[in-house]
VOBA-1610 file (N, C-alpha, C; in pm, whole numbers, padded with zeros to 5 digits, always signed):
BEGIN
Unk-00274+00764-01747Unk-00287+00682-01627Unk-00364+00555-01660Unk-00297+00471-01606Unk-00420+00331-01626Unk-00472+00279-01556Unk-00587+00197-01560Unk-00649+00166-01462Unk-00711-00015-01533Unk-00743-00097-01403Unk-00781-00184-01430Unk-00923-00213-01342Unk-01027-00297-01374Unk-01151-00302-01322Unk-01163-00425-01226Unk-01188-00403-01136Unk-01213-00522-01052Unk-01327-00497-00985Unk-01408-00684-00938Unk-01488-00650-00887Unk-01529-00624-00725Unk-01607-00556-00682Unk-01673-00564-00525Unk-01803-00597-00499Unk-01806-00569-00373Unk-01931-00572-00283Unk-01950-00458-00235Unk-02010-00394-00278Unk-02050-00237-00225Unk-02169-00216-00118Unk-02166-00142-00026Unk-02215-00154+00084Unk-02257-00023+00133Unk-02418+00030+00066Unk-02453+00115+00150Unk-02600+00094+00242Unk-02543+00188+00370Unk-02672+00149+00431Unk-02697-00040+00507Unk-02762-00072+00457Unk-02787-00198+00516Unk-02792-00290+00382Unk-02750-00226+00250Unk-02789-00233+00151Unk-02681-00348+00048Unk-02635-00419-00020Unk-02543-00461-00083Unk-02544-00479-00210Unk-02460-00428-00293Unk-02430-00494-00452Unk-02332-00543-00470Unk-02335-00583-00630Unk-02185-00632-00697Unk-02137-00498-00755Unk-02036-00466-00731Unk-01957-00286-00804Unk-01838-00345-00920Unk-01839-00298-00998Unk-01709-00295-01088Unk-01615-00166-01093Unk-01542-00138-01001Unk-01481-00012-00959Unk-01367-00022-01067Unk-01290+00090-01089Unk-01197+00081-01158Unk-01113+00092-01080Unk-00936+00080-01068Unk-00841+00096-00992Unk-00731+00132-01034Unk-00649+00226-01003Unk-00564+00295-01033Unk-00421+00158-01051Unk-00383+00150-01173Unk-00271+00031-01130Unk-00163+00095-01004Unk-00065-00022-01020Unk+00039-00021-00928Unk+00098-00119-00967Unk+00215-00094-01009Unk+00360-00196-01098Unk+00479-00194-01059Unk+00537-00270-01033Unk+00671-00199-00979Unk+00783-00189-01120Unk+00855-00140-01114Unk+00982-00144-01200Unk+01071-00116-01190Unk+01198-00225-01232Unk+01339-00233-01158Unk+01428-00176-01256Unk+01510-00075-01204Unk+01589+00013-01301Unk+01744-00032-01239Unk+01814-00088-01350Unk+01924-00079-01360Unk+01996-00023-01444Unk+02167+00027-01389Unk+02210+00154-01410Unk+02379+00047-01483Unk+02348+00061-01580Unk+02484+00042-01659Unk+02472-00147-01659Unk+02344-00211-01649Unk+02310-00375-01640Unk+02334-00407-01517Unk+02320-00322-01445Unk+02321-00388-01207Unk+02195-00341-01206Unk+02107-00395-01119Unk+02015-00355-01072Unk+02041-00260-00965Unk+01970-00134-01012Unk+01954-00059-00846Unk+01879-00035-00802Unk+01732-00011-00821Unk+01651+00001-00720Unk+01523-00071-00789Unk+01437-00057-00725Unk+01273-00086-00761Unk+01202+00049-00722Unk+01132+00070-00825Unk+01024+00199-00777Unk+00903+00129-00800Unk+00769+00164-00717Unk+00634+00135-00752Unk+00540+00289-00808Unk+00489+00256-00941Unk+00435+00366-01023Unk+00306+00249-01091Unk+00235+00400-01149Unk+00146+00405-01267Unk+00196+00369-01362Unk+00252+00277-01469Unk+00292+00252-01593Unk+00258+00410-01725Unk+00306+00408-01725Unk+00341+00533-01836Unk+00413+00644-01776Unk+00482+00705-01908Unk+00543+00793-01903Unk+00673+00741-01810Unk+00738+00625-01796Unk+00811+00547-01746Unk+01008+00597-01786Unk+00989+00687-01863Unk+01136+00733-01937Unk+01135+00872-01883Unk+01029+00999-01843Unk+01047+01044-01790Unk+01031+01061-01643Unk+00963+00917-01609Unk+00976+00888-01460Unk+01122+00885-01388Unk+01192+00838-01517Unk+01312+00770-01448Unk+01426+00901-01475Unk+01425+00934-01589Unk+01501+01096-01580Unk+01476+01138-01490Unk+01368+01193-01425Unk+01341+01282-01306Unk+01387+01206-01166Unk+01383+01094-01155Unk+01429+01016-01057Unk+01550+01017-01054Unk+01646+01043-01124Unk+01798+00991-01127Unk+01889+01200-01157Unk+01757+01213-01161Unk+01843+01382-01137Unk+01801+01412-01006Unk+01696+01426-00911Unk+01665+01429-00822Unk+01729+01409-00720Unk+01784+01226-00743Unk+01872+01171-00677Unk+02032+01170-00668Unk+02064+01290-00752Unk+02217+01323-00843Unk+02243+01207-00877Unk+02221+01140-00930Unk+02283+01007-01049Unk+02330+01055-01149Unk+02202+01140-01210Unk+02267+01190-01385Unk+02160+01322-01416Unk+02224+01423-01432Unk+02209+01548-01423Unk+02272+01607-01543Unk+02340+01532-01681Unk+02395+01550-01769Unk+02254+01610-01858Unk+02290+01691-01956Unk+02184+01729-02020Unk+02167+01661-02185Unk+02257+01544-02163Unk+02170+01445-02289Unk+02106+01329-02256Unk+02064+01290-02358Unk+01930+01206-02342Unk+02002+01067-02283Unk+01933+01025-02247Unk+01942+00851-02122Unk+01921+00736-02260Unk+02041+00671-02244Unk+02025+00542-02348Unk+01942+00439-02227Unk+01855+00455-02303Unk+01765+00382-02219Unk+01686+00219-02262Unk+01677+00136-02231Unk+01658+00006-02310Unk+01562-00085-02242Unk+01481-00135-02256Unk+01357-00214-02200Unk+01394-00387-02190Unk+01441-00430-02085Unk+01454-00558-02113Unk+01331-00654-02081Unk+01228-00618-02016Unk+01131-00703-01940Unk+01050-00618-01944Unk+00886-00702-02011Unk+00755-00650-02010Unk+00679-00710-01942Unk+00592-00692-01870Unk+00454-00765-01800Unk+00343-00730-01866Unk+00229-00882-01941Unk+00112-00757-02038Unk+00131-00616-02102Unk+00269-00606-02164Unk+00334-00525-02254Unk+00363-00359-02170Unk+00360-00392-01978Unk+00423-00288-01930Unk+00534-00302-01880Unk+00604-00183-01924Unk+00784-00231-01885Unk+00809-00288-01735Unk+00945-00376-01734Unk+00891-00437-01582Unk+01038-00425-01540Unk+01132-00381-01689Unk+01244-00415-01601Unk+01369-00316-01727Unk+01418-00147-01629Unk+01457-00110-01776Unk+01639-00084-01727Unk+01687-00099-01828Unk+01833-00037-01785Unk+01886+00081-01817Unk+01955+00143-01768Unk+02010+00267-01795Unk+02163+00276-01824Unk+02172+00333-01960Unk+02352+00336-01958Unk+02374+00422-01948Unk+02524+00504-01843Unk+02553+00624-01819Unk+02690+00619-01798Unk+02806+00678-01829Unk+02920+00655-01830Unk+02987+00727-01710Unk+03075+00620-01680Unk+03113+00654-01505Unk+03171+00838-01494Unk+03192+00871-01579Unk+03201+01034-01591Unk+03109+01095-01532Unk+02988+01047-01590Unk+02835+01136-01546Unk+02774+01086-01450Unk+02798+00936-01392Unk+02732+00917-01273Unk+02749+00981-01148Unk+02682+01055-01089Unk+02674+01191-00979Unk+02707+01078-00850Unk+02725+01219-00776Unk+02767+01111-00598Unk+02655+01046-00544Unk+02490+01019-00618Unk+02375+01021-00563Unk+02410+00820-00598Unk+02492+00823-00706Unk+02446+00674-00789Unk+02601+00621-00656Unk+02728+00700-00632Unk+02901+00638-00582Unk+02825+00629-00452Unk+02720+00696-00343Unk+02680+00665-00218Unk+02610+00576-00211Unk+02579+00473-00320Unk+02458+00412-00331Unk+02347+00390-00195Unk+02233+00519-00181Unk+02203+00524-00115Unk+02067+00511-00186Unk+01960+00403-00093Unk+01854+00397-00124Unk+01785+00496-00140Unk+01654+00427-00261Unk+01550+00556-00240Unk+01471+00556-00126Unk+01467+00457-00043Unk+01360+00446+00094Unk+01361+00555+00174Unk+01461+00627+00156Unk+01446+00720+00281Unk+01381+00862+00186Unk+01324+00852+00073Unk+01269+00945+00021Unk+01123+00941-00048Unk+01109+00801-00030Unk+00994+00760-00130Unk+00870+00717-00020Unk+00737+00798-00030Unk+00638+00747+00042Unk+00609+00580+00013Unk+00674+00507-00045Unk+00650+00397-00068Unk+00784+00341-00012Unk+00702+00227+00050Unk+00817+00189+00140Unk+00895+00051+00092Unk+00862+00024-00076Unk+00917-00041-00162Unk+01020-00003-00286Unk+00976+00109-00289Unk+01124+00187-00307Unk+01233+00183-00262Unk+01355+00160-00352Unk+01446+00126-00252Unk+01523-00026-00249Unk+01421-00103-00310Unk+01439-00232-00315Unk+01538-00256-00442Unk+01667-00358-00469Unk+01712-00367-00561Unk+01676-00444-00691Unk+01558-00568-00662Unk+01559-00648-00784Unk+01402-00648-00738Unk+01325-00728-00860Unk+01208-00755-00828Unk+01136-00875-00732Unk+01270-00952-00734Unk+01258-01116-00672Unk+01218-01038-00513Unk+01282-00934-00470Unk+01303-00851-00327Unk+01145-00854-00288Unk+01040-00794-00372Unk+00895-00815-00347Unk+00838-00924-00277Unk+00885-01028-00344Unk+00780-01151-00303Unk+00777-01140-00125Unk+00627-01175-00067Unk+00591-01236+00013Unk+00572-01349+00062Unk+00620-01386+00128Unk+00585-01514+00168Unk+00542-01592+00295Unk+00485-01696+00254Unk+00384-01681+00415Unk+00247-01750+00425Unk+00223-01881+00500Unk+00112-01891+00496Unk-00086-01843+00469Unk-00102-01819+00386Unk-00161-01756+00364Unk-00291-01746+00509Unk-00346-01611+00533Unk-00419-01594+00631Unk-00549-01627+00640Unk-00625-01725+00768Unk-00760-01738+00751Unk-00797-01743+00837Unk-00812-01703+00979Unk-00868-01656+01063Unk-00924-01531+01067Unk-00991-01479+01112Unk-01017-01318+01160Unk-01148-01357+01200Unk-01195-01213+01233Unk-01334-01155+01331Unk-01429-01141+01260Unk-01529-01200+01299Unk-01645-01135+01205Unk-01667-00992+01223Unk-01719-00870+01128Unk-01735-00777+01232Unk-01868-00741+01056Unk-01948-00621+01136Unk-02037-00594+01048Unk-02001-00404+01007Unk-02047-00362+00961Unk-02066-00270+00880Unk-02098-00136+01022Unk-02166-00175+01094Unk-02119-00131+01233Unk-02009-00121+01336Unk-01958-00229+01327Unk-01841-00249+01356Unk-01736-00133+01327Unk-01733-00126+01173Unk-01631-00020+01092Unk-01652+00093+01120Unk-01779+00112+01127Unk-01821+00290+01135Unk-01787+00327+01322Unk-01808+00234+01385Unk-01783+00272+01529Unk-01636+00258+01546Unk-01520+00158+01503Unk-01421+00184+01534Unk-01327+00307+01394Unk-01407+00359+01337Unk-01352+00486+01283Unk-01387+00609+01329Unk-01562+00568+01401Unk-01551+00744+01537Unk-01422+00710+01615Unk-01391+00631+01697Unk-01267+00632+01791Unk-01125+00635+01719Unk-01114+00612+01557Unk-00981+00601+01506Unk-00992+00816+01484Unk-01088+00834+01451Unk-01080+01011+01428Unk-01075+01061+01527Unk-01125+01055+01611Unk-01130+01115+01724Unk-00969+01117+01802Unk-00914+01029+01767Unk-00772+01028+01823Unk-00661+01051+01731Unk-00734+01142+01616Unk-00621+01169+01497Unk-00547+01346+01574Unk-00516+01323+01654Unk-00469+01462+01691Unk-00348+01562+01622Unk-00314+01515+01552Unk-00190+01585+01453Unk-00283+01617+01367Unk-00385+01475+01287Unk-00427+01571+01197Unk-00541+01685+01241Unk-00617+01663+01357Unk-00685+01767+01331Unk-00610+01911+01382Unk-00497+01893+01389Unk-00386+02018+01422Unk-00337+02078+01306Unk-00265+02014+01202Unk-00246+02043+01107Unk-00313+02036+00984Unk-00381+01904+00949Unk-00455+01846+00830Unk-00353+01814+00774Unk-00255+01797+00846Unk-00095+01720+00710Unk-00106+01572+00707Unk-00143+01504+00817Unk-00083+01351+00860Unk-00142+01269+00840Unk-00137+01162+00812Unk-00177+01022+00819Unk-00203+00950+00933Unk-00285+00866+00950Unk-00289+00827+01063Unk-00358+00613+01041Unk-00247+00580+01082Unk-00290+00439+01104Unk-00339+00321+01261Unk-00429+00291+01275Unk-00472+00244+01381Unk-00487+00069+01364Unk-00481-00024+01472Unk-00485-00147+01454Unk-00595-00180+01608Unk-00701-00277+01539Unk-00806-00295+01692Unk-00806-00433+01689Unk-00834-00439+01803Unk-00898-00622+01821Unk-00997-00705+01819Unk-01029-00822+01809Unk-01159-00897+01748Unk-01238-00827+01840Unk-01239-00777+01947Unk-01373-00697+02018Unk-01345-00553+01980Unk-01279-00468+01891Unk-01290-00367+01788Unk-01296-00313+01925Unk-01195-00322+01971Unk-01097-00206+02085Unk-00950-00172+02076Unk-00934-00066+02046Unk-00838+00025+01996Unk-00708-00003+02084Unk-00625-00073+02019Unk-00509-00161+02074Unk-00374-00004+02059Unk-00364+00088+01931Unk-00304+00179+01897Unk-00310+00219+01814Unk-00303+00332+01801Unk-00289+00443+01652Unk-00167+00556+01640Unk-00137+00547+01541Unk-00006+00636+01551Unk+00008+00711+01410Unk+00056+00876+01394Unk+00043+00920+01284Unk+00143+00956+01235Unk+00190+00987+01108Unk+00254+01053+00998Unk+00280+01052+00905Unk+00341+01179+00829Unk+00321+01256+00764Unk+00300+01150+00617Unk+00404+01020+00626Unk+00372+00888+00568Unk+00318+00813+00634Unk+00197+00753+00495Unk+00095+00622+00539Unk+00174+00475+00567Unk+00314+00456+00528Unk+00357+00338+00546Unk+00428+00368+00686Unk+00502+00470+00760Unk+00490+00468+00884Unk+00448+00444+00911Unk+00341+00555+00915Unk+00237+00491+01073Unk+00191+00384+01069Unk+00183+00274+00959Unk+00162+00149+01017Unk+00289+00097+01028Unk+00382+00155+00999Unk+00511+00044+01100Unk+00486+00110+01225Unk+00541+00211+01310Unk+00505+00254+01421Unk+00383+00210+01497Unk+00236+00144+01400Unk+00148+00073+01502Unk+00256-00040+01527Unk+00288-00115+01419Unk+00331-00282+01468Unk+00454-00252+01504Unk+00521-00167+01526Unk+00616-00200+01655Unk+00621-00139+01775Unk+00499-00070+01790Unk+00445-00058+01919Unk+00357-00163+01972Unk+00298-00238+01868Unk+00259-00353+01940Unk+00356-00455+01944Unk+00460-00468+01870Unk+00548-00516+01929Unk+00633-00477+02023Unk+00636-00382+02063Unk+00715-00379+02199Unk+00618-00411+02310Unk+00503-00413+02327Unk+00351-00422+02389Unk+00367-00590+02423Unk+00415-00650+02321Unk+00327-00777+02331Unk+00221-00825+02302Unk+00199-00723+02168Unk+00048-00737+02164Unk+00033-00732+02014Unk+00089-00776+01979Unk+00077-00775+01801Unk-00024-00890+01767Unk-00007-00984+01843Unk-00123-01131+01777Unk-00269-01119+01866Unk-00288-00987+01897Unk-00453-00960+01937Unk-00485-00878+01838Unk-00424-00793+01690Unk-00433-00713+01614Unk-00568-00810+01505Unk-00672-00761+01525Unk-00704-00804+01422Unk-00774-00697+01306Unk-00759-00568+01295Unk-00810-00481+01200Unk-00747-00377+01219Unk-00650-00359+01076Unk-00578-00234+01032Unk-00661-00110+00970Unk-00678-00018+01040Unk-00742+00116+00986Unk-00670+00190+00979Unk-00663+00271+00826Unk-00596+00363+00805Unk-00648+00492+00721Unk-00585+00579+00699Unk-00658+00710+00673Unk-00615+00744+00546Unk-00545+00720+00434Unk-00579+00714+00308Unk-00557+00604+00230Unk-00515+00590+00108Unk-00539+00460+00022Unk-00413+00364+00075Unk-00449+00272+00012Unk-00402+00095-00012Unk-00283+00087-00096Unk-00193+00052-00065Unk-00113-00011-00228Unk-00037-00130-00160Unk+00034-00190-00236Unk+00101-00321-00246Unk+00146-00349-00069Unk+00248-00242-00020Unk+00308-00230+00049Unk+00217-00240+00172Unk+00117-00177+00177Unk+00036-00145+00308Unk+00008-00286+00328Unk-00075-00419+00246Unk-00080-00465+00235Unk+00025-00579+00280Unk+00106-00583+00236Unk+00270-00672+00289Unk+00252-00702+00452Unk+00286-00556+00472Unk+00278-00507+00620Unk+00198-00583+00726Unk+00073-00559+00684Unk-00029-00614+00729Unk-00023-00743+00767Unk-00019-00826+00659Unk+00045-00973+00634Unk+00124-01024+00672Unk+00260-00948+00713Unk+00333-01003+00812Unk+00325-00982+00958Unk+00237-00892+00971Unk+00192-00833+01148Unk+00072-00949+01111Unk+00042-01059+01032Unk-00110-01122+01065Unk-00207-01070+01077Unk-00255-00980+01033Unk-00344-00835+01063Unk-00424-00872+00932Unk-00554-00978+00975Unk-00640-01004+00825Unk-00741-00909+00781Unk-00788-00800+00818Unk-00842-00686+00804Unk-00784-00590+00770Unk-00814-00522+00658Unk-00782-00387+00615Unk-00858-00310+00577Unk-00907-00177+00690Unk-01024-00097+00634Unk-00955+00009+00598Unk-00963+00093+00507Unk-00928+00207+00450Unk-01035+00325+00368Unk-01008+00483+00420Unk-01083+00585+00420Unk-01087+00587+00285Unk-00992+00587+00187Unk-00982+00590+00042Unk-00928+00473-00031Unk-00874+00481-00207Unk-00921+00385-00298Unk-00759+00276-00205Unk-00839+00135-00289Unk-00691+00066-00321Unk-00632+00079-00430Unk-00509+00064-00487Unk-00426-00014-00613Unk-00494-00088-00620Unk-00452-00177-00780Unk-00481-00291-00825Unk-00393-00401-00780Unk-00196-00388-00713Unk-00149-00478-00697Unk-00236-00501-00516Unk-00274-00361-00478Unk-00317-00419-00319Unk-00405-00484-00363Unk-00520-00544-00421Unk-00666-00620-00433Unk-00567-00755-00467Unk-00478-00743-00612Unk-00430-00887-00604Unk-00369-00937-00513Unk-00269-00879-00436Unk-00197-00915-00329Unk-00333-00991-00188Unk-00382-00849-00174Unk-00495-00900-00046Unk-00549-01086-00126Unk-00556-01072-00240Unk-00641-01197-00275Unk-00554-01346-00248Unk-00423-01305-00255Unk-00332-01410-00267Unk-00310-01395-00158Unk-00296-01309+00005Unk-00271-01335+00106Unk-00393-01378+00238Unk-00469-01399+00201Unk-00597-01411+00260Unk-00670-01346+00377Unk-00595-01172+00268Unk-00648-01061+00382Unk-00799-01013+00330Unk-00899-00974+00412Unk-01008-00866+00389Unk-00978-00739+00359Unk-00968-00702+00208Unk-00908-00542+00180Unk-01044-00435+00125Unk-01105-00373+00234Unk-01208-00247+00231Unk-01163-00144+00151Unk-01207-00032+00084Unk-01180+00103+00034Unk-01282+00180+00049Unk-01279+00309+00047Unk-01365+00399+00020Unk-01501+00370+00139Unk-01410+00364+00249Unk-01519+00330+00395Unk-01612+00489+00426Unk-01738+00523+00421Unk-01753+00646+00460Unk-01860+00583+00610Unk-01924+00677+00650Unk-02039+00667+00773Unk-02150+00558+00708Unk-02178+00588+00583Unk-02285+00429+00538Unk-02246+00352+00391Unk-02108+00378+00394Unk-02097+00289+00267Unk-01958+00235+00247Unk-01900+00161+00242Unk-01746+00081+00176Unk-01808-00046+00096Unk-01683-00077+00013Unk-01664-00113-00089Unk-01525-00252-00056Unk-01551-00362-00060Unk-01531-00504-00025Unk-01470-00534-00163Unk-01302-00574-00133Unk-01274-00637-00253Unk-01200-00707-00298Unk-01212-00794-00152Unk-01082-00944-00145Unk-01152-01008-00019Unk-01173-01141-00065Unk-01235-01180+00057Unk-01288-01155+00182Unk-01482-01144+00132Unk-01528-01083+00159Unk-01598-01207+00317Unk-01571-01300+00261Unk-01627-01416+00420Unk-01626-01415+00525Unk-01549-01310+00566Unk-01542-01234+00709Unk-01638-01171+00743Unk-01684-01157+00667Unk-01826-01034+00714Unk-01963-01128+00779Unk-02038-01060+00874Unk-02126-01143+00948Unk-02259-01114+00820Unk-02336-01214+00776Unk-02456-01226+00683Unk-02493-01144+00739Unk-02635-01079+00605Unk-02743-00949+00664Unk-02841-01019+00741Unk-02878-00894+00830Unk-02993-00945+00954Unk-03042-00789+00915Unk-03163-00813+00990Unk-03232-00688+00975Unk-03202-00561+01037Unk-03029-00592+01119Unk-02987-00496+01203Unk-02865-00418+01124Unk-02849-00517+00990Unk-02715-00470+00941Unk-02651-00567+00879Unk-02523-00535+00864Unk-02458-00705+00861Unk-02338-00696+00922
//
């Protein structure tokens, strides 16, 4: 597994440092099947040949029991970025003739995508938002738990919530995927009318590229989250001019994309 180091603002108590956290990468890579592109998956870099065997039997593509001529055309900092697969129309299964995305199987809601160009965002980059302090977070996550009712039924679900510059709970909605439930917030606030009072996305486990996107196009410059980010969510948050939190508990998160939103320390907090 790899990981890359970036830095924060770590935040316990009333307390602040500089953190050098490590972060789990996040890469995408575009697999094409005989030189077409077919999908994009987002992974950990390694072990990338049996990522993609297991992906393409899974999906009945190729279920043949010899080995995948497999060929690397595109590296990023020497991780594959872009591989092809040759398989002869004999062995390609009904998974590759339905060409049916992986989206409807992949907790990543970038899966699915055919080329890498499909990623880009685009979009004024964001600079408004709320000041809010370290209080702020911890009080609108008693009211984001407190209304996790699936999970405290099951302990299966996810749960994503979006509040407003007065950190009042606009909606929260859960499941079983983290990239749902934040589509299901923003198009309940879009059916509401109420998507451009969103100013802080809370959600209940980690960050990656995608959560991020999301966010960015709902204008949503806050992102607090219970657990870690990726490394493409920190670069992304940096290039979209979102606030991206991790590892929020009752007295401590961890700041690690524009952090200027935050109200300076006072002796009450910050």
């Amino acid at each position: 597994m790899q990981i890359h180091n970036y830095e924060g603002i770590k935040i316990t108590d009333y307390n602040q440092s500089l953190t050098n956290d490590s972060l789990v990468v996040e890469a995408p890579l575009q697999i094409n099947i005989n030189e077409k592109a077919y999908t994009v998956v987002m992974r950990t870099p390694g072990n990338d040949t049996e990522l993609v065997r297991g992906l393409l039997f899974a999906e009945d593509i190729y279920k043949n029991n010899l080995p995948l001529q497999t060929t690397i055309l595109e590296k990023d900092n020497h991780i594959p970025k872009v591989i092809n697969i040759m398989i002869s129309k004999d062995d390609l299964g009904a998974g590759y003739l339905n060409k049916r995305t992986l989206l409807s199987v992949s907790s990543c809601g970038i899966c699915g995508k055919q080329q890498l160009e499909d990623l880009d965002v685009s979009g004024e980059k964001l600079s408004d938002a709320a000041l809010f302090s370290s209080e702020n977070t911890r009080m609108m996550f008693d009211v984001f738990r407190q209304q996790q009712k699936t999970f405290h039924q099951t302990g299966g679900s996810h749960a994503a919530g979006v509040f407003d510059e007065n950190y009042q709970l606009l909606t929260l909605k859960e499941d079983i995927g983290r990239h749902n439930a934040v589509d299901k917030c923003v198009g309940d606030l879009l059916n509401k009318g109420k998507l451009k009072q969103g100013s802080f996305l809370l959600v209940s486990g980690r960050v990656s590229y995608e959560i991020v996107s999301k966010a960015f196009l709902a204008k949503i410059p806050v992102i607090v989250a219970v657990s870690a980010c990726s490394s493409m969510a920190v670069d992304y948050a940096k290039e979209l001019g979102i606030c991206l939190i991790g590892f929020t508990r009752e007295h401590k998160m961890t700041i690690y994309s524009n952090p200027t939103f935050l109200k300076p320390f006072t002796s009450h907090g910050i």
